[in-house]
N, C-alpha and C positions, 0 to 999 in steps of 0.2 A: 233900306230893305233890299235884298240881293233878288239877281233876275232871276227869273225862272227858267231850266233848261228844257232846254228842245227835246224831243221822244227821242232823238236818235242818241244824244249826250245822256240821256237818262238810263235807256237799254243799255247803253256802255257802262256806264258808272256800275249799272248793276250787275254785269259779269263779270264787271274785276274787281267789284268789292261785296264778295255774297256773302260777309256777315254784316253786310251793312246794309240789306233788302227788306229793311221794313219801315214801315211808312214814317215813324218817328226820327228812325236813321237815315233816314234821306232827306226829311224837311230840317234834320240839324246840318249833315253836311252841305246840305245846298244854302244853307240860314234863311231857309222860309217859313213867314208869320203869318197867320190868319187866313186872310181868303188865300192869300198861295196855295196855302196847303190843303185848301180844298179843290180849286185847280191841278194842286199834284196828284191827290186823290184819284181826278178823272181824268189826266192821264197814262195814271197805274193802268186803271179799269183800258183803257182804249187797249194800250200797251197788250195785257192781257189777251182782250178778245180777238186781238188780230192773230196772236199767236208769239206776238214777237218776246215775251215772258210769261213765265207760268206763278201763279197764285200757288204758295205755301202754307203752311199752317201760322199762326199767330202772327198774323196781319205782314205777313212778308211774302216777296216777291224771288226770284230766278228765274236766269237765262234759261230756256228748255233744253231738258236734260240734265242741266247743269246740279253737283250734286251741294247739302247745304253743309255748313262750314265744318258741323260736327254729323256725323252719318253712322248708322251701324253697318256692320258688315260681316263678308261671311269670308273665313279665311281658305285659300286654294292652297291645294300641294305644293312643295317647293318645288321650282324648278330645277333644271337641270347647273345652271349656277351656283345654286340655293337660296335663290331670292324669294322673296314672299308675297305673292299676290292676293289681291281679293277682289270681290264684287258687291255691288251694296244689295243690303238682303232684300229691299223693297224697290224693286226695279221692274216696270210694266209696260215701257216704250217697247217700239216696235223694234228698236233699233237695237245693234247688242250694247251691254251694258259697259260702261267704261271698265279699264283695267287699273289698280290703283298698289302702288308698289308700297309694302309696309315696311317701314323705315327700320331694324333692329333698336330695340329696348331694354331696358333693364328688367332680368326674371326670365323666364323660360318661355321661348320662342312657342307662337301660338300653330295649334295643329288643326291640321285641314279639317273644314267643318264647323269652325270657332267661329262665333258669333263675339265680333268687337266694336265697342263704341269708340271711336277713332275720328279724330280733327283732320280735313282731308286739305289740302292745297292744291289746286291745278297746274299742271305744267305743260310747257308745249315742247315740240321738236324732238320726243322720247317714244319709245314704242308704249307706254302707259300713257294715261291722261293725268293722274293724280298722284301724289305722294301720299301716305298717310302713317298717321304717328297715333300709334293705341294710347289710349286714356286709360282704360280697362276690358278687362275679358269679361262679358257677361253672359256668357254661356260655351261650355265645352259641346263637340262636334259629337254628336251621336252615335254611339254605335252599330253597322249596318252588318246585315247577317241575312245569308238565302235559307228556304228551309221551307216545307211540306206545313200546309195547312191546317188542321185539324179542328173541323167545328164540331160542338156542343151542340145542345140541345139548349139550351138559353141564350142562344147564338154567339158567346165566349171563345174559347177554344185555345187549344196550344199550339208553338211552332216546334216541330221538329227539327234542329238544323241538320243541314246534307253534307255540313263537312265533314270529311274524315276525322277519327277519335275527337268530334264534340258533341256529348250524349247531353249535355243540359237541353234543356223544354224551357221554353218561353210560352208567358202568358200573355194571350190575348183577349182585351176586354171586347166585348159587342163593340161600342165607339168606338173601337179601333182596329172593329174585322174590316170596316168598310161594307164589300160586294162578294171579297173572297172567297169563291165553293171550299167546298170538304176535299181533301187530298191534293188540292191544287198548288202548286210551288210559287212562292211568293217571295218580296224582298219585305225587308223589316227594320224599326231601327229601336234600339231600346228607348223607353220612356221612364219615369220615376214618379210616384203621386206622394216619394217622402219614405223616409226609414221606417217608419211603423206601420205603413200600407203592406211596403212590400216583403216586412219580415210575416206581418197576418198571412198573407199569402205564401208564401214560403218557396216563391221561384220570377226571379227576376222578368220586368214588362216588357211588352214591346206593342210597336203601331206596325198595322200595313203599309206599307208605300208608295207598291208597286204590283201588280200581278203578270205573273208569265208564263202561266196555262199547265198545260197537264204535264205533271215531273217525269212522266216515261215519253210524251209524245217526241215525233222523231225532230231533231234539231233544237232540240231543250239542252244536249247536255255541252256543246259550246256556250251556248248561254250562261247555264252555270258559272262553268269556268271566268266568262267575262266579266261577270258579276261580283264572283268570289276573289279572282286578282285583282280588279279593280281597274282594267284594262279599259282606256277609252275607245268606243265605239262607235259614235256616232259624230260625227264633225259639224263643229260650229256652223253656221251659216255666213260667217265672214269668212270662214278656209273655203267651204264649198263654192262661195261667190268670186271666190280669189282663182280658184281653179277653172272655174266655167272661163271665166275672164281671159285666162290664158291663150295663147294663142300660135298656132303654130309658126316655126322659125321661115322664113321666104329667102329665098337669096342664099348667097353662103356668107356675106359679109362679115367677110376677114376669118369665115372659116377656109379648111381646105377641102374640094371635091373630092371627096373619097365614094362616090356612086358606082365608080369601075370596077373596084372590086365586089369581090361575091362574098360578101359578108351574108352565111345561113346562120339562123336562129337554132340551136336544136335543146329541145324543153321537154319537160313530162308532159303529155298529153293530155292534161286536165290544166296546165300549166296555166295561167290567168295573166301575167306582164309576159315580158323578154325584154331583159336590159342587158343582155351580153347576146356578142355576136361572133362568128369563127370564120377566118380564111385562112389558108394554106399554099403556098406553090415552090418550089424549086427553089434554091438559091442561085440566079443566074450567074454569080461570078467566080470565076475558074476559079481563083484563090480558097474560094468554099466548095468542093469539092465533095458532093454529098450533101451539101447541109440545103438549111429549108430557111425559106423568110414565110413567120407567121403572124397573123393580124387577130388582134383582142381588139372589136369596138363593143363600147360598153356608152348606156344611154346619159346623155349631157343633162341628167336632173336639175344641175348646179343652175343652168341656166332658165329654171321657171322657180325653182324655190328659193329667193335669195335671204342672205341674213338678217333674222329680226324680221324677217313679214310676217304674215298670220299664217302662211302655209310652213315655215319655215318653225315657227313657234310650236306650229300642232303636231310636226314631225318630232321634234326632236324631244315632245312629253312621252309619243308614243315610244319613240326609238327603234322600232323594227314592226313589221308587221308579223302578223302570228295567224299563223295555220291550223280551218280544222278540218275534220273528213267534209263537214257539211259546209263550211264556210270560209270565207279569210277577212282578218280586222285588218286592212291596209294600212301603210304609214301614212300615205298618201292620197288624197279623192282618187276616184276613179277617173274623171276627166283627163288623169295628168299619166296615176299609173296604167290603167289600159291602155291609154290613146296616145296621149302626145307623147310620153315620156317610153311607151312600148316600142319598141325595136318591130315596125308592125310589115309585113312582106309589101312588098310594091311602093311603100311612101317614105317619102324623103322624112329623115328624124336625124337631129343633130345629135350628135357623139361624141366622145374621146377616146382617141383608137392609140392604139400602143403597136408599134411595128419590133418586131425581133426577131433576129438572126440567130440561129443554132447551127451550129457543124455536126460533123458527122458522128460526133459523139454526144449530142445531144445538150452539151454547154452552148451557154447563152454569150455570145460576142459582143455583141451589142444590142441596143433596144433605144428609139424614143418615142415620147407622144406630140400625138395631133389633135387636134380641136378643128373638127370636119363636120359634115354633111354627109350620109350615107341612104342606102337605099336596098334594103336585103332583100336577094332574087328569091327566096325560100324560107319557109319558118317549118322545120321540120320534127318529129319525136324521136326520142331516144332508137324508140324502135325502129323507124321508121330508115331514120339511119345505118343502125346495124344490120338491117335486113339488107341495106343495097350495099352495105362494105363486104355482105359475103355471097354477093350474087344473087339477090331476092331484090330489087328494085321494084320502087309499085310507079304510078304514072306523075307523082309526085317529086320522087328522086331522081327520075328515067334522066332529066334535062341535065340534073347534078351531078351526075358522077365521076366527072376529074374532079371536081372539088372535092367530092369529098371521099378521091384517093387519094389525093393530096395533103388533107385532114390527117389518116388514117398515118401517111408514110409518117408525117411531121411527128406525131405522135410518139410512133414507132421507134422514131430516132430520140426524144426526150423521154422516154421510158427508160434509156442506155444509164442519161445521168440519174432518173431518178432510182436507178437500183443501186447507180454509185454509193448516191447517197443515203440512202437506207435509212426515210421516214418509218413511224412506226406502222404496217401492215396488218390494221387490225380484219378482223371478217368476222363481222357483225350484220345478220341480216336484217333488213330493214321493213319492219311490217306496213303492211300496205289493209286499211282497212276501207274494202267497198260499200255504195250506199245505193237503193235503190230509188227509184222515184220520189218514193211516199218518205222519203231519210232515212229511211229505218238498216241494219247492218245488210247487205245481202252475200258477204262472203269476208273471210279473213284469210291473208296469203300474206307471203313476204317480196319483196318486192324482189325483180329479177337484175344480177350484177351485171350489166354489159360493158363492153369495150367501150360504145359511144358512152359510155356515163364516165368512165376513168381518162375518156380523150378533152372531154369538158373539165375536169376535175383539175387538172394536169396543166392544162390552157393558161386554168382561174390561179391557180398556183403561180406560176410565171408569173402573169401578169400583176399579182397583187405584192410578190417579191420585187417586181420591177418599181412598181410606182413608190412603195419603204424605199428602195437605192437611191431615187432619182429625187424625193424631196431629203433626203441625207444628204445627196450631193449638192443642192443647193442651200442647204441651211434653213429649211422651213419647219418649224413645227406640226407633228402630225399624230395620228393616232396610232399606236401596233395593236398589233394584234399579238397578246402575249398568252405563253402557253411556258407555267415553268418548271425546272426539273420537279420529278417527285421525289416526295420527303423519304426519312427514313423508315416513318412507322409505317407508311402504307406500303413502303419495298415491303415490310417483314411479313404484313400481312397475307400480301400476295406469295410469298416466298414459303408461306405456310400453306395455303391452295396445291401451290406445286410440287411440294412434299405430299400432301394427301394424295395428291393425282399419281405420283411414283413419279415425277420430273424435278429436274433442279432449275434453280436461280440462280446461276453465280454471286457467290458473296464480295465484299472488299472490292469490288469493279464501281469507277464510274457510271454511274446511268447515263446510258444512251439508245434510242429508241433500237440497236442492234442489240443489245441484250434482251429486252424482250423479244426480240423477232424471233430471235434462236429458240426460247421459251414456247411461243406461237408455233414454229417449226415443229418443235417435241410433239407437240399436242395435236397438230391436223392431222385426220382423218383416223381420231382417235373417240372414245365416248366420250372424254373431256375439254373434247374440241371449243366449243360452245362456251363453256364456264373458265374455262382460261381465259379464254378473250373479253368475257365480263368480266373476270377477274382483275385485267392488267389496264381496259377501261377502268377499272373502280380503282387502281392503283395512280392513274393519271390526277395531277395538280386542272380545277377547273381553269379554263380558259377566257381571259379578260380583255376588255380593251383599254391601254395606258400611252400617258403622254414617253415614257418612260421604256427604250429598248431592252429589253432582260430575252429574247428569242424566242424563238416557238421549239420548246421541246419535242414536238410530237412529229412537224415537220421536218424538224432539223433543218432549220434553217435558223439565221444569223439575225437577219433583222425580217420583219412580214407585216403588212399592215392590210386591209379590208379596200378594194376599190371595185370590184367587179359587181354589184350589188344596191348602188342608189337608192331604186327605187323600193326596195326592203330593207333596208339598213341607213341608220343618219351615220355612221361610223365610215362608211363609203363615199355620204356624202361631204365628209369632211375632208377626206384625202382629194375628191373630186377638184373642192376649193383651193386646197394648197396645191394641188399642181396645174389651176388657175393663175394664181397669184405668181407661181414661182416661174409660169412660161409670159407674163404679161398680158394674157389673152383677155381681159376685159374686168371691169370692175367688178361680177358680180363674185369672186375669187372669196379665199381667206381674209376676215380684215382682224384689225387689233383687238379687238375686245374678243373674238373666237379665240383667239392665240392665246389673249391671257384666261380663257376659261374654258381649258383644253382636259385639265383634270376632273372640273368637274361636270362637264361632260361624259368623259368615259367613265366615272364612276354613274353616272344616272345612266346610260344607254347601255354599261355591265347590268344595271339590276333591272331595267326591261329587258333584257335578252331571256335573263332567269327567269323574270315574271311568266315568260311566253312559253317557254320552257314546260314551265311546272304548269301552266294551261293547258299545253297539249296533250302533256302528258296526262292529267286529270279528268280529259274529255277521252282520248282513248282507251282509258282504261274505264268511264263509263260505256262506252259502247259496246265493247267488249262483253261486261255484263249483262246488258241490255241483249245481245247476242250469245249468252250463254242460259239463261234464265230458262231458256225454256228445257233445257238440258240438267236442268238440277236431276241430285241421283244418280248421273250415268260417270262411268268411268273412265279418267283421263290418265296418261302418261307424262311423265314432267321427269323435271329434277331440281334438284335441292338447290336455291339460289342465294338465299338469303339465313341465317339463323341468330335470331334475337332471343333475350333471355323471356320474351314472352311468346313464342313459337316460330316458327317457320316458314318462310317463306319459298314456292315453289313456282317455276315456271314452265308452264305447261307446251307439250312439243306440239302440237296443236296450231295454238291461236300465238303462241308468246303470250298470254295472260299472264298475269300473275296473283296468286292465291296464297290465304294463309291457313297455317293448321295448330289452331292454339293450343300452347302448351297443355292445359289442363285436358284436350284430347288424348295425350299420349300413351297415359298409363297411370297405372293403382300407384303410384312411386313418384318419390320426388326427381326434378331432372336437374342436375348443374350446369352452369353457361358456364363454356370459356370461351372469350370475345378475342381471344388471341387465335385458337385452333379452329373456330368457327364449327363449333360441336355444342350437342348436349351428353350430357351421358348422366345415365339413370344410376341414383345412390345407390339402390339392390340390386340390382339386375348386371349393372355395369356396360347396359349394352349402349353405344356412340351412337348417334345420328348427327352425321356430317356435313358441310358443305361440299355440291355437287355428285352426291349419292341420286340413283333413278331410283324413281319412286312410282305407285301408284296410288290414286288417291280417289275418293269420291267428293262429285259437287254437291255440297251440303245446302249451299244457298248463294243466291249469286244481286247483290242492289246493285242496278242500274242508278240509281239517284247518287249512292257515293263511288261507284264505281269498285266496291269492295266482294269477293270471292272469299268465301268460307270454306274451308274442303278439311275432307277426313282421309288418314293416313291408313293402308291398304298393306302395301308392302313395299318394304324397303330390297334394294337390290334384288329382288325376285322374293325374296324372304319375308314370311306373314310380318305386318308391324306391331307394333305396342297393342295391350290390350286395354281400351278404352277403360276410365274407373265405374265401377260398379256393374259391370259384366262379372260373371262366378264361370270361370270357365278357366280350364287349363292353364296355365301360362306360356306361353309362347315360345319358341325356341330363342336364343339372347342374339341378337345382334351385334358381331363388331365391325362399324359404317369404315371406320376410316380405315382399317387392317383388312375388311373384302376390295375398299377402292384401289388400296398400296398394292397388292397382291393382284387382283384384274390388271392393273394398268401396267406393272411389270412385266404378266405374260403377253402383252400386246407388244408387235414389233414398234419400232421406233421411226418414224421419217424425221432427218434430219434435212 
């Protein structure tokens, strides 16, 4: 008869062998008979009550925590790899859930929200606990939809959803209002009781899942947006525990004191980090004559988020932080982005500063970087700034100001080469939507261009050209920042714009961001000012991040990559690493597994930048509505910005809004699209409505919930518009949009 083992050999055996944790399976592998195994019995049961294994279903036993051989699970987005995680669906410790990497399979890779029964393995010394190999898919991930409330009187009710062009209603049963009031915005996910349920009913099901309060109250319509992109929000408790944990750097050790210089912050005034910093002074040596030595320290993120940690994972799902008027979804905890990682006045925060040399013609001589310790005497605003570079100092600048004339020359002189080089010059203004206490809009304005914002801009330019040279010149893999010429169709389109406007486009020419300018030139201080320059933006190829140099069209420049930016951007932080690794400055650098998953990287932190993108944009232009609503009826001035074969789009001089006037507004008459001339023109009448014709129009209806504007067309170029159908009234004088715009814009002088 074999001996019996000790609890501690017993608790062992049963964590490294969990399909073999039940009572039959342990008294074969141990070969125990009779009374043994009722002795093993009692001390399973000990084992158990002390904690040291937990009691499973069908007389078996596990390590605590530990998950059993065969587990279901719920599948997570792929990362940014394209690996496939998941977490087991029945998981109630307090502790977070293991992560468990799904092995690829035979048949179509499973999608976040999949429910898989899956054989799991344990492993150590990996950023996951387990491996896992699916068995079968038995159940697909639900589909999750925001949307407006609407209860019944038998307490049922429909969802309305709030996304843009999705008019389907979803049905809600009573079991599945939940608590949900009448008009209240709520999240949702489809359910199914089976084909013949829900053909009876005749409109697909859904559960509640979540409630998020009243669809107009103020700071609902970020939410939206966060909801609808699917943008993570709220951070785990092992990132935020990671970040608490952190700790500020002491010493410089083996950094360099860079405390002497007068590195000032200067941010928008609502500004929340500061990871870039500015100094400026003279170039003391005769041989540079004129020129300026200037300092870019930008915050040493690299050194609290290292590769493969928990903070470093949850960065790089988010990929960039996203901005709304009411709020911001950080990349990063606030531990790290406000405080340690902020560039904050008076306190030592470690950085990587970039020193460089300009002459008097404002080329770049030389430049390297440091991996220092700094201490910035001032964290000051844009404005704040430009008020004391032209003689308005308040008591904040009063202490500052050689530095930041010093600022202002350095600038001065790199302004030389940057008209050299003749980036594209768009002037696009930039709306600025205010909020008051309670959230709600309290004013819409465009934000103002100063000098301090083009001396920042110009800095961040250099400095992000430097850091692409400097990991080229050592042979590091890195990220660009690519931006590539534009194609031919969008030249033609634009090239059609400028014809309407009475301007040309050079044909048979190269694209280079100087062709446009000259175009921009034509057009300032023109009525077409405005639409040309959204014109030759909507002409521009979008701008990505690749392992792979193809240049920055827009900059003009050769090769550019993203470093001034850390603490909002992982694409910073990636450059951050390679010029870690590439100076030797400490392990937590570039390592080989980032090298080789460099592509798909920039491909997942390209499609959260977009995500972020199309959130902001979506919440803006809710509020907007939300800001206009009470204005229904009253009459606005715009111009013609957009024109689809289902009406028109207008943007209003105003707010920047933007509104549509659909087609079947326009007239008793059919309208033809051409998508090449950016017109309609009516089969009878013959009269054109064109892209960038002014217009006036009335607000018809304006939903804050989708953020969408209705409007009615008034007149075009001073001239009454279409007559609405089913009006009995005269017919209008005929319109020709695009021959008044050719004709206005020729007798307008020209600035070239």
């Amino acid at each position: 008869m074999s001996q019996l083992p000790d609890k501690e050999r017993l608790a062992a055996f049963i964590r490294e062998n969990p399909d073999q944790a039940g009572k039959r399976e342990l008294a074969r592998a141990f070969g125990l008979k009779g009374a043994q195994r009722i002795e093993l019995k009692r001390m399973l049961n000990e084992l158990a009550d002390e904690g040291v294994i937990e009691r499973r279903a069908k007389k078996s036993f596990a390590a605590p925590g530990q998950l059993p051989p065969v587990s279901v699970l719920i599948a997570g987005a792929p990362d940014a790899n394209g690996d496939l995680f998941a977490t087991p669906q029945d998981w109630d410790r307090d502790e977070p859930a293991p992560r468990i990497l799904i092995l690829p399979g035979k048949g179509p890779a499973p999608g976040e929200g999949d429910r898989l029964l899956t054989r799991v393995n344990p492993v150590t010394g990996e950023d996951h606990q387990y491996l896992g190999k699916v068995i079968k898919r038995i159940g697909a991930g639900p589909r999750r939809m925001l949307g407006i409330f609407r209860r019944a009187h038998d307490g049922a009710g429909r969802l309305v959803p709030v996304a843009k062009g999705d008019q389907r209603e979803w049905v809600i049963l009573p079991r599945d209002a939940g608590e949900a009031e009448n008009g209240e915005l709520v999240e949702a996910e489809q359910i199914s009781d089976g084909p013949q349920r829900r053909r009876a009913i005749g409109l697909p099901k859904a559960r509640i899942t979540e409630r998020l309060g009243a669809p107009g109250a103020a700071r609902t319509f970020s939410l939206i947006a966060i909801h609808e992109q699917g943008i993570p929000d709220a951070f785990p408790e092992e990132v935020e525990a990671a970040a608490e944990a952190a700790e500020p750097v002491e010493g410089l050790k083996g950094r360099e004191d860079l405390r002497h210089l007068p590195l000032v912050t200067i941010d928008p005034a609502d500004a929340r980090d500061h990871d870039d910093a500015v100094a400026a002074m003279p170039d003391p040596d005769k041989a540079n004559k004129g020129g300026h030595i200037v300092w870019v320290a930008i915050a040493d993120v690299a050194h609290y988020v290292r590769p493969g940690g928990a903070l470093d994972r949850e960065a790089i799902k988010r990929g960039n932080s996203t901005y709304f008027p009411d709020r911001v979804v950080p990349m990063l905890p606030e531990a790290l982005s406000a405080d340690l990682c902020s560039l904050v006045e008076g306190e030592d925060r470690p950085c990587i500063a970039l020193r460089m040399v300009l002459d008097e013609t404002g080329e770049l001589k030389t430049h390297d970087f440091h991996r220092g310790i700094m201490r910035s005497p001032a964290s000051l605003t844009y404005e704040q700034a430009q008020a004391a570079a032209d003689g308005r100092p308040d008591p904040a600048t009063e202490p500052h100001l050689e530095v930041l004339a010093a600022l202002f020359a350095a600038y001065d002189c790199a302004s030389i080469a940057r008209e050299r080089r003749q980036p594209l010059e768009l002037d696009l203004p930039e709306r600025r939507i205010r909020l008051d206490e309670a959230g709600a809009v309290a004013s819409v304005g465009f934000r103002e261009r100063l000098e301090a914002h083009k001396l920042i801009e110009e800095f961040m330019i250099l400095a992000n050209v430097c850091a692409a040279e400097t990991l080229e010149a050592r042979r590091r893999p890195l990220l660009y920042r690519v931006h590539e010429v534009p194609g031919e169709a969008k030249l033609d389109a634009l090239r059609e714009v400028a014809e309407g406007c009475g301007l040309t486009l050079s044909r048979g020419q190269i694209p280079r961001p100087a062709l446009f300018n000259r175009l921009l030139r034509q057009a300032a201080g023109s009525d077409f000012a405005e639409l040309v320059n959204l014109s030759v933006l909507r002409a521009q190829t979008q701008a990505y991040y690749g392992p792979d140099n193809l240049g920055h069209f827009g900059l003009n420049l050769r090769a550019y990559a993203h470093f001034t930016s850390p603490i909002r951007r992982y694409a910073d932080l990636v450059v951050h690493r390679a010029l870690i690794a590439a100076h030797g400055w400490g392990n937590d650098g570039q390592t080989g597994e980032e090298m080789e998953g460099l592509k798909d990287i920039a491909e997942h932190i390209s499609f959260t930048e977009r995500r972020s993108m199309t959130a902001e944009r979506d919440t803006n232009d809710r509020y907007l509505a939300a800001y206009l609503a009470e204005r229904v009826g009253n009459e606005f001035e715009g111009r013609i910005a957009g024109v689809a074969r289902f009406g028109l789009f207008v943007k209003l001089d105003e707010t920047g809004a933007d509104g549509l006037i659909p087609i079947a507004s326009l007239g008793r008459e059919w309208f033809r699209h051409d998508a090449d001339a950016q017109t309609l023109t009516g089969e009878d009448s013959g009269r054109v409505i064109g892209l960038g014709q002014r217009v006036l129009v009335k607000l018809q209806e304006a939903a804050p919930v989708t953020g969408g504007l209705l409007l009615e067309l008034l007149e075009v170029e001073g001239e009454s518009g279409p007559r609405p159908r089913g009006r009995n009234k005269a017919p209008r004088k005929k319109i020709g949009g695009a021959g008044i715009a050719r004709a206005k814009a020729k007798r307008k002088p020209r600035r070239h």
